[in-house]
Structure formats: C-alpha cells, structure tokens
ROVEXKE-490475 format. One record per atom (N, C-alpha, C): atom name; x, y, z; chain; residue number from 1. Coordinates in Angstrom, 3 decimals, decimal comma. Layout:
REM residues N
+-------+----------+----------+----------+--------+-----+
: atomo :        X :        Y :        Z : cadena : num :
+-------+----------+----------+----------+--------+-----+
:    CA :        X :        Y :        Z :      A : NUM :
...
+-------+----------+----------+----------+--------+-----+
REM end
This chain:
REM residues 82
+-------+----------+----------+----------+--------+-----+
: atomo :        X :        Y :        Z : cadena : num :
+-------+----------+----------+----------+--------+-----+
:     N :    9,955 :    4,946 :    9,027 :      A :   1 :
:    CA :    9,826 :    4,012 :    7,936 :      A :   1 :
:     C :   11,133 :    3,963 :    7,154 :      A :   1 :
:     N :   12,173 :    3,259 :    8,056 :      A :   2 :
:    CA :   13,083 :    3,318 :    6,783 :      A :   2 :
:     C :   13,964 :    1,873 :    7,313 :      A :   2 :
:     N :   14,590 :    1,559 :    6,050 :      A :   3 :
:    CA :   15,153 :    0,096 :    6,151 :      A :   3 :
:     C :   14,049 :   -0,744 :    5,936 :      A :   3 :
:     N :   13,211 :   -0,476 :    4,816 :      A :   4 :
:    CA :   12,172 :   -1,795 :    5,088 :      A :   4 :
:     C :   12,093 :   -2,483 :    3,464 :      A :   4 :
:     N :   13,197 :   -2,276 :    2,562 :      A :   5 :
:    CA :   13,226 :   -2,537 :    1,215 :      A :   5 :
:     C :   13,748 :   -4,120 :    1,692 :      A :   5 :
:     N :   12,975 :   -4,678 :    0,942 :      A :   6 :
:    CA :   13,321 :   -6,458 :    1,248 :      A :   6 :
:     C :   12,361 :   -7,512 :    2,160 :      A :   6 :
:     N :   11,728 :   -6,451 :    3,030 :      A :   7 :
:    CA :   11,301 :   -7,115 :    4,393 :      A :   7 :
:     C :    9,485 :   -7,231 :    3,683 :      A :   7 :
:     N :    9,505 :   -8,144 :    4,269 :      A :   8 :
:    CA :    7,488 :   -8,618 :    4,340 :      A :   8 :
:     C :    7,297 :   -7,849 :    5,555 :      A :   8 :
:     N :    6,298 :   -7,258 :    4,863 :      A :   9 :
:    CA :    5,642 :   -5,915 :    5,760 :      A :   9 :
:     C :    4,079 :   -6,690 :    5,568 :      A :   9 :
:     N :    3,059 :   -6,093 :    6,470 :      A :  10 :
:    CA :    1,962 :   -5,536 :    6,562 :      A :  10 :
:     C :    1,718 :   -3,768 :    6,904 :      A :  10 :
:     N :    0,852 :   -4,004 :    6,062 :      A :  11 :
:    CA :    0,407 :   -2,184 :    5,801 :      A :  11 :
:     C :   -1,061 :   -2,005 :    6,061 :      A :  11 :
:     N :   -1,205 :   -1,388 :    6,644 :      A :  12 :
:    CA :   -2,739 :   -0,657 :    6,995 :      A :  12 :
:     C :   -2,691 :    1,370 :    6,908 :      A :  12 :
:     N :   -2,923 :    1,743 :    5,551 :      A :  13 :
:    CA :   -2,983 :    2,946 :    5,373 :      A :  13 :
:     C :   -4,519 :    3,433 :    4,612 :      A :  13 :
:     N :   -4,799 :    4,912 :    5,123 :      A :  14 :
:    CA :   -5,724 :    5,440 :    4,487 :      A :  14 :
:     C :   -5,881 :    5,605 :    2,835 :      A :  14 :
:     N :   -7,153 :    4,964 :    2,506 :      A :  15 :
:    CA :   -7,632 :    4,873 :    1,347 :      A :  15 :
:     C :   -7,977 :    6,058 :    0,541 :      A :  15 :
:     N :   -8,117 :    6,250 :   -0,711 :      A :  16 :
:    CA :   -8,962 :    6,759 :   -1,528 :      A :  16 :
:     C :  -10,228 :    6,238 :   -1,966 :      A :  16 :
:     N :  -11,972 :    7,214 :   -1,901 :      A :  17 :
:    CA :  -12,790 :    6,552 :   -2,371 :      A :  17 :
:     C :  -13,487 :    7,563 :   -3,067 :      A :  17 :
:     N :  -14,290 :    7,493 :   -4,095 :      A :  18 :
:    CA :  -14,600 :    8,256 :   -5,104 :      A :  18 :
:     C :  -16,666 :    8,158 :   -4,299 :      A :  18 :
:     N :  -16,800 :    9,039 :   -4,623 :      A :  19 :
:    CA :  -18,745 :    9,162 :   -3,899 :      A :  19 :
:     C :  -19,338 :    9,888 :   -4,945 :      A :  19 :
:     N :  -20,727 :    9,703 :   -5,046 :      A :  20 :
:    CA :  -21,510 :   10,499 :   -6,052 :      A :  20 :
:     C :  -22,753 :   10,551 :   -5,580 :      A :  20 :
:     N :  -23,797 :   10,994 :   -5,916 :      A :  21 :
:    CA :  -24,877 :   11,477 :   -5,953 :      A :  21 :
:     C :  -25,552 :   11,310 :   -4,001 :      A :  21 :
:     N :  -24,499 :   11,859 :   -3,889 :      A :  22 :
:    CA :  -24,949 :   11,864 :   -2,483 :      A :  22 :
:     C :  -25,651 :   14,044 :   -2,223 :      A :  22 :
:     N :  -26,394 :   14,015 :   -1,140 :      A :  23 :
:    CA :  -27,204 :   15,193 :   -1,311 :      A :  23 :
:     C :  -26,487 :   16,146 :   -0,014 :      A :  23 :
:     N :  -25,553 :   15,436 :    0,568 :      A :  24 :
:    CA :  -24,329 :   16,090 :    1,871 :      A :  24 :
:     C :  -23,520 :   15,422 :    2,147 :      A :  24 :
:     N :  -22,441 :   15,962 :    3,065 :      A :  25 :
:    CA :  -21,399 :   15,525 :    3,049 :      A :  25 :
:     C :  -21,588 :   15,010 :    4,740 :      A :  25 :
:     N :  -21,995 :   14,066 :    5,109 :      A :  26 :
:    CA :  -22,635 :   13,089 :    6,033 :      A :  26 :
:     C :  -21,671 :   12,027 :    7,127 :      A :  26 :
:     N :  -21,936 :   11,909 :    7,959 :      A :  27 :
:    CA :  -21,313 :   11,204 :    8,821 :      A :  27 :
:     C :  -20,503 :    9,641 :    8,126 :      A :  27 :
:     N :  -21,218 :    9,300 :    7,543 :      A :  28 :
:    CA :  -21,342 :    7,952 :    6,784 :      A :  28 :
:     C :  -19,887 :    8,323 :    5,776 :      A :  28 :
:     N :  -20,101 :    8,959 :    4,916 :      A :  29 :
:    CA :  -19,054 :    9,671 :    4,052 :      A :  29 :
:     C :  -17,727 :   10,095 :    4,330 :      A :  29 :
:     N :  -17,927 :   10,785 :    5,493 :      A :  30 :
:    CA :  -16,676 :   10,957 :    6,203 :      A :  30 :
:     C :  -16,172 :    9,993 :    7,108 :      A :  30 :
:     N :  -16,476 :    8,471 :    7,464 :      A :  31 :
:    CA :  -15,829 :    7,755 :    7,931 :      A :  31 :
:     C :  -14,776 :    7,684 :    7,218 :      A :  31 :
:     N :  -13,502 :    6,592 :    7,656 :      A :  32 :
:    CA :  -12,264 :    6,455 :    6,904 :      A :  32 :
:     C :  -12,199 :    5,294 :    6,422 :      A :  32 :
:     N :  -11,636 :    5,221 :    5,399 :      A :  33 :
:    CA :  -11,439 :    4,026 :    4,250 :      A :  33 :
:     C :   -9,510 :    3,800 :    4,374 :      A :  33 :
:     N :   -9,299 :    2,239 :    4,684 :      A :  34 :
:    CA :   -8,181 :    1,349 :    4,598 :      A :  34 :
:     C :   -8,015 :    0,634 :    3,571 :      A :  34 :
:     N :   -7,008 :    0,576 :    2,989 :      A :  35 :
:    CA :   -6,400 :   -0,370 :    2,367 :      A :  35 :
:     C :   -5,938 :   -1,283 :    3,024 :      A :  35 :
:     N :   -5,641 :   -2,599 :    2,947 :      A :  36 :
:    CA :   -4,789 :   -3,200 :    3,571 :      A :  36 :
:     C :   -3,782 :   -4,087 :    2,926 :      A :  36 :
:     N :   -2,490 :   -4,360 :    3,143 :      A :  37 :
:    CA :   -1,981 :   -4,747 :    2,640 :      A :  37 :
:     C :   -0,592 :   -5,835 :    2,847 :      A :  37 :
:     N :   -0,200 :   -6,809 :    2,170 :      A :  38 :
:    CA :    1,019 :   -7,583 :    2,778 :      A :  38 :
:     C :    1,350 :   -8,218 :    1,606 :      A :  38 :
:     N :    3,244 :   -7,612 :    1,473 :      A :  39 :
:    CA :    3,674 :   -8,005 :    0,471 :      A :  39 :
:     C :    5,187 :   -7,567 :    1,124 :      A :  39 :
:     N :    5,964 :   -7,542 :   -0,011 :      A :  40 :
:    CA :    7,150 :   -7,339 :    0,319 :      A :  40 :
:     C :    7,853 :   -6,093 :   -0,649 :      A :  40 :
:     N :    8,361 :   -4,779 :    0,703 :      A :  41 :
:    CA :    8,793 :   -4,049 :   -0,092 :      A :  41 :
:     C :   10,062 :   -3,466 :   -1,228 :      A :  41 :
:     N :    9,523 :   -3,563 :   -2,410 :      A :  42 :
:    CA :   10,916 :   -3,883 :   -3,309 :      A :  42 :
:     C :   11,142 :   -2,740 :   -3,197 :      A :  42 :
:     N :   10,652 :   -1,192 :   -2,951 :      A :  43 :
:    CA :   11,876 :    0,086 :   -3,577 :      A :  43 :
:     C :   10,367 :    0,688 :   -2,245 :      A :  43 :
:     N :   11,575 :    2,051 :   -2,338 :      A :  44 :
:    CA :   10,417 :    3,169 :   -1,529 :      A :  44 :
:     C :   11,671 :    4,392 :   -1,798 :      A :  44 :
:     N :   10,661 :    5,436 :   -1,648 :      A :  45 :
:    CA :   11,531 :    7,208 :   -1,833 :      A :  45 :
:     C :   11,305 :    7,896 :   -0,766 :      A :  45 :
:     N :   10,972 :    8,445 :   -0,859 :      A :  46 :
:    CA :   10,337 :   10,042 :   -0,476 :      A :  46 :
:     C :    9,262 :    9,655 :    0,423 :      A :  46 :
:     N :    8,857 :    9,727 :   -0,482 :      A :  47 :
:    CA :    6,655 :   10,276 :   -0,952 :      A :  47 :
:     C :    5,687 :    8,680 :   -0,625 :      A :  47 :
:     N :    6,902 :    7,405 :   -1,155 :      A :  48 :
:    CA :    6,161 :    5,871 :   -1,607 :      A :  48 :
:     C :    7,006 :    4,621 :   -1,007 :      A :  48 :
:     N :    5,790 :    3,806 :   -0,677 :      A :  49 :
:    CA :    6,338 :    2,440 :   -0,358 :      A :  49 :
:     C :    5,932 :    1,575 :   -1,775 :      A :  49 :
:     N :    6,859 :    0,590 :   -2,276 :      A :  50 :
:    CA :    6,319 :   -0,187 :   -3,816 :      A :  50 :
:     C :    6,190 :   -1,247 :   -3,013 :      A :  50 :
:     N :    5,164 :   -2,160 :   -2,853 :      A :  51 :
:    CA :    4,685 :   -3,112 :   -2,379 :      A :  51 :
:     C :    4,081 :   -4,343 :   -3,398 :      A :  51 :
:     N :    5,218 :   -5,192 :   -3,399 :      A :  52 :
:    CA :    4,892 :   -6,313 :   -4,395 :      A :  52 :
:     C :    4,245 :   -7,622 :   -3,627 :      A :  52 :
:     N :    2,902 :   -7,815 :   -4,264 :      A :  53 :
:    CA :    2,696 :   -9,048 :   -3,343 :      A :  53 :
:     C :    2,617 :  -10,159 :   -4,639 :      A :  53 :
:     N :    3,010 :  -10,134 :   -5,579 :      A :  54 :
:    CA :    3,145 :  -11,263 :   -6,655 :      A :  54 :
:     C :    3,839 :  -10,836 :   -7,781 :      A :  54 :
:     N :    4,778 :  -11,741 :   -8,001 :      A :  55 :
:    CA :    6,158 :  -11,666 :   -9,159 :      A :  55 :
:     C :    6,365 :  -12,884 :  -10,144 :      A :  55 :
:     N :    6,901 :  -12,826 :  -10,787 :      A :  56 :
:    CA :    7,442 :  -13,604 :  -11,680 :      A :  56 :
:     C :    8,650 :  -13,480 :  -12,034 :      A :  56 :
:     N :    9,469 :  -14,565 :  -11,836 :      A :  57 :
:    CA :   10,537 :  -14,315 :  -11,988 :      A :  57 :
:     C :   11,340 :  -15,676 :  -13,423 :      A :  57 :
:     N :   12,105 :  -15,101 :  -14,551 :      A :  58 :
:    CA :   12,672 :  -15,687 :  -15,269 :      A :  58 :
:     C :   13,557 :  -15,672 :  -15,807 :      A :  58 :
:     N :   14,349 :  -17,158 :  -16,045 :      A :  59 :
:    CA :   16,213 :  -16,913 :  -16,141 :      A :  59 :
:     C :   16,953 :  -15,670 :  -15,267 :      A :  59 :
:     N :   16,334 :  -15,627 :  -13,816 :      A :  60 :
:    CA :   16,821 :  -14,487 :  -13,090 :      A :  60 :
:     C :   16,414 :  -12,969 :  -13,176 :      A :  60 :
:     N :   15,575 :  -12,837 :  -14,048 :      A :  61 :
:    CA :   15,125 :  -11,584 :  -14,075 :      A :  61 :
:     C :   13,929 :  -11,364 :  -13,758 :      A :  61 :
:     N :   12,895 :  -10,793 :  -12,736 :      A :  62 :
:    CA :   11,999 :  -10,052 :  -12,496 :      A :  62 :
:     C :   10,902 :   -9,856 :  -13,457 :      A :  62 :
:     N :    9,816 :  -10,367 :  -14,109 :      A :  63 :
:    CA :    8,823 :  -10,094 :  -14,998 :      A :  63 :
:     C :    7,793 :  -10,364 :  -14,230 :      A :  63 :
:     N :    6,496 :   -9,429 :  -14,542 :      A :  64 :
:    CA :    5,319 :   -8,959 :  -14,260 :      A :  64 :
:     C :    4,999 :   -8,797 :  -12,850 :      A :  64 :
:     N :    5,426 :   -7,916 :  -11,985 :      A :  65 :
:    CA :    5,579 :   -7,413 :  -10,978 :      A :  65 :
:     C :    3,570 :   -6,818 :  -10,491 :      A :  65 :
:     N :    3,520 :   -7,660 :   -9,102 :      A :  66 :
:    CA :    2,175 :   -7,021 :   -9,068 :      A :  66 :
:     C :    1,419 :   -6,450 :   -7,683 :      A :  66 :
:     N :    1,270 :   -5,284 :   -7,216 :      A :  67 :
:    CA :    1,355 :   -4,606 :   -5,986 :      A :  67 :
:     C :    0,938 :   -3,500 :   -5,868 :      A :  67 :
:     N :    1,392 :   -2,658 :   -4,350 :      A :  68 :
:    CA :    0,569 :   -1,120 :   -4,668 :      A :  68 :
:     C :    1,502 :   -0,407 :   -4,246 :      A :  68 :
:     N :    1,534 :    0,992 :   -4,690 :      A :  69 :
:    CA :    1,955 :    1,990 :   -4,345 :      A :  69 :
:     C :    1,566 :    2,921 :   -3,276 :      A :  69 :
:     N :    1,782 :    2,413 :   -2,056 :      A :  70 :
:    CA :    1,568 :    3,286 :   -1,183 :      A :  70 :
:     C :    1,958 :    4,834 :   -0,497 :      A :  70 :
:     N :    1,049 :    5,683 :   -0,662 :      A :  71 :
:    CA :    1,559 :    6,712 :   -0,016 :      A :  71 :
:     C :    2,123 :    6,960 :    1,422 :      A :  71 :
:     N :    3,478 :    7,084 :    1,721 :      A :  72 :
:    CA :    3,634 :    6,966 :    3,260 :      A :  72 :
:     C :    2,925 :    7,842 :    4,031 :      A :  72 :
:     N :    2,626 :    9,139 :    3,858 :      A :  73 :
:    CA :    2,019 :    9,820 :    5,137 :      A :  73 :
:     C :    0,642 :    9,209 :    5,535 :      A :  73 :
:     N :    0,403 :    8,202 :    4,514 :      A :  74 :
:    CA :   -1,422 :    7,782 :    4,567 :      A :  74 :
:     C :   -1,035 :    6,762 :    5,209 :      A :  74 :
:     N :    0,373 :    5,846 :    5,704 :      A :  75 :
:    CA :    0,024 :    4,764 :    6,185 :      A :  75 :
:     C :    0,170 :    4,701 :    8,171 :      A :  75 :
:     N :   -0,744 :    4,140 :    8,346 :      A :  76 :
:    CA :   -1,486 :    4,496 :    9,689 :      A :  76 :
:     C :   -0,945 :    3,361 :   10,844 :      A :  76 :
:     N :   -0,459 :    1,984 :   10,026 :      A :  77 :
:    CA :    0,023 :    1,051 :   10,685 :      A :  77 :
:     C :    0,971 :    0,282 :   10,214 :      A :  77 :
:     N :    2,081 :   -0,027 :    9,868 :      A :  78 :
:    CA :    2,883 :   -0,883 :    9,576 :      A :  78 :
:     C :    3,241 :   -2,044 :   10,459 :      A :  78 :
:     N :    3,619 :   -3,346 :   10,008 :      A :  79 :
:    CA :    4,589 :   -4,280 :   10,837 :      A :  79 :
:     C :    5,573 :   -5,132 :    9,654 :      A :  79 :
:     N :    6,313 :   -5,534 :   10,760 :      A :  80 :
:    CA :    7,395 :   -6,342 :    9,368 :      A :  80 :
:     C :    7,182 :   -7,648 :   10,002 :      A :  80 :
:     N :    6,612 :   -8,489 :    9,339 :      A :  81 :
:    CA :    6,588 :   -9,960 :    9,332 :      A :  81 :
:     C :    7,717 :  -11,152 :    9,270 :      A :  81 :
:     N :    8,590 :  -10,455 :    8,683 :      A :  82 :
:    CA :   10,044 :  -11,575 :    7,663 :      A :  82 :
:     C :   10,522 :  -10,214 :    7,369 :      A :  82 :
+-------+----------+----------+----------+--------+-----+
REM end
C-alpha cells in the first residue's frame, strides 16, 4: 500500500461492530463485518489510509472534508480506479 495519496481507490476492509445482550459468543457474531469504501486518498502514515469521498473546496482552499479513516492492516481488498 504505498503511492496511493491522490489516486481513487476502492477499499474493502474489516469493520468494527458493537453487540449486546446476546447470551454467547455464536456463529452469527463471529461472522465478519466490511466497510466499504471509494473515495480518494488525500494523506496515509503508518497505521491509516484518510479517505475523502466529499470536499469542498473555496478560493482554493479545502473546507469541510468528508471520509474515513481507515485502518491498513484491516483492509482486506484494495483497487485504484483513477
């Protein structure tokens, strides 16, 4: 994953999901949860891909930026589109 700041990506990485009043920890439960995603990546580090899929932009400057922060080891599929 590297060189992909600029490029329209699609992302398919493992989710986070929060469960409650369940009485075991069950087949159902332990399936896996995706995010999915397609935007274009403005910054990434380490640890993160910043994935903007809606911006605003005025007199040249960048306002209200809107996207996800993906964790890279969670992401399971990438492609670059553009």
């Amino acid at each position: 994953m590297k060189d992909l700041k600029g490029k329209i990506v699609y992302i398919k990485a493992l989710d986070h999901a929060s469960f409650y009043e369940y009485d075991k920890i069950d087949a159902e439960l332990k399936n896996k949860d995706y995010i999915e995603v397609i935007g274009k990546v403005f910054d990434e580090d380490e640890d993160y891909l910043y994935v903007v899929s809606f911006f605003y932009q005025e007199a040249g400057s960048l306002r209200r930026l809107t996207g996800m922060k993906i964790i890279k080891s969670c992401v399971r599929e990438i492609r670059v589109l553009a």
